[in-house]
C-alpha positions in Angstrom: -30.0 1.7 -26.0 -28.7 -1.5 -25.0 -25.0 -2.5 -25.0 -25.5 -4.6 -28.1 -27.1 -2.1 -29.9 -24.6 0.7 -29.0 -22.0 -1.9 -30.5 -23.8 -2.1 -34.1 -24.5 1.5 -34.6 -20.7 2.1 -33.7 -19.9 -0.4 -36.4 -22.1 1.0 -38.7 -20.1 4.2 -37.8 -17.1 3.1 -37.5 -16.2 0.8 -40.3 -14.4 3.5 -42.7 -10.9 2.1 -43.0 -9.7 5.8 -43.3 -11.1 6.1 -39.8 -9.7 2.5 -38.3 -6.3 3.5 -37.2 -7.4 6.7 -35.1 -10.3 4.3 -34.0 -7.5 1.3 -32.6 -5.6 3.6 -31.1 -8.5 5.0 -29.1 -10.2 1.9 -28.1 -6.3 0.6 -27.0 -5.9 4.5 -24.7 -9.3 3.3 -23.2 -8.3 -0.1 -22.8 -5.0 1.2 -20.8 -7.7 2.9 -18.7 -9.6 0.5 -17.9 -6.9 -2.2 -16.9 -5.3 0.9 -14.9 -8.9 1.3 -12.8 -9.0 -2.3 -12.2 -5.4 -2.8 -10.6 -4.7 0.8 -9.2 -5.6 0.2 -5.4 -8.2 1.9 -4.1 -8.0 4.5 -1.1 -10.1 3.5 1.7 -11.6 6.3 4.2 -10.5 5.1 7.6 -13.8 6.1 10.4 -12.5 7.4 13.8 -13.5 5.5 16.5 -14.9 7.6 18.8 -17.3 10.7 18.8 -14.6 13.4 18.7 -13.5 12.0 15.5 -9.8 11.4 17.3 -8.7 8.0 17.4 -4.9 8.7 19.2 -1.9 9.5 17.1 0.1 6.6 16.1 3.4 6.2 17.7 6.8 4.3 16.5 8.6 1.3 18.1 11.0 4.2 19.7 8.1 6.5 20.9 6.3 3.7 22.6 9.9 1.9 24.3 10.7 5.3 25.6 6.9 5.6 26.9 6.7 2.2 28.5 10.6 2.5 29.2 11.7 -0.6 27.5 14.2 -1.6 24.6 12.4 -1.5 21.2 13.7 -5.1 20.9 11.3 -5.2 24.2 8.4 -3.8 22.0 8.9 -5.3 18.9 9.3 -9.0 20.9 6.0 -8.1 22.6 3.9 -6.2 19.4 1.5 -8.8 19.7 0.1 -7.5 22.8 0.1 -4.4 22.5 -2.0 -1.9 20.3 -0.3 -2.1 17.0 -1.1 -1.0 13.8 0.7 -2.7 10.4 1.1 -0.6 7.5 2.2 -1.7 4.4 5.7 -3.1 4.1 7.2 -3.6 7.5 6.1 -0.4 9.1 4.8 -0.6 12.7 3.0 1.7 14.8 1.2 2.0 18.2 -2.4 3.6 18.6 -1.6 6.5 21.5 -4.8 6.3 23.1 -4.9 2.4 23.1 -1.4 2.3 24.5 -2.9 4.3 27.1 -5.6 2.4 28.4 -3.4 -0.6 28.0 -1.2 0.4 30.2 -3.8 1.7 32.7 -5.4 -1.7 32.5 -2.1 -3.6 33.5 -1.2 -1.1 36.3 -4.6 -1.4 38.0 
């Protein structure tokens, strides 16, 4: 059955005006439903990155000044370059394992 014929046999059904304020409020629950899938954000699996299924732990502005032994104004001045992650708002954080082999790069 098509959509336009599931329409007319619900009319035919549905058109008992005993029945129409039970049948409003329903259609207006799964209206709220609908809208509320369309605008509730979706969660998104995130993939590792590499075969062990670890990508590095994620590290904070103070973490990764005390690593590199800087002032987090240093870091936060320099976030550009280095392996940042943004999450939502104003949250930073540092990929571990890129950190790492960032800083091996620049000290070979």
């Amino acid at each position: 059955m098509n959509r336009a014929e599931h329409i007319a046999a619900l009319r035919e059904e549905i058109l008992k005006k005993e029945d129409l304020p039970s049948i409003i409020g329903e259609l207006a629950k799964l209206q709220a439903e609908a809208l509320a899938s369309l605008t509730t954000p979706q969660l998104v699996a995130v993939q590792p990155n590499d075969e062990n299924g670890d990508d590095g732990r994620l590290l904070t502005v103070a973490q990764v000044a005390e690593r590199l032994n800087e002032k987090e104004q240093w870091v936060r001045a320099h976030q550009d370059e280095l392996p940042r992650v943004q999450l939502p708002g104003r949250s930073i954080r540092f990929n571990e394992r890129k950190l790492e082999a960032w800083l091996k790069r620049r000290t070979t």
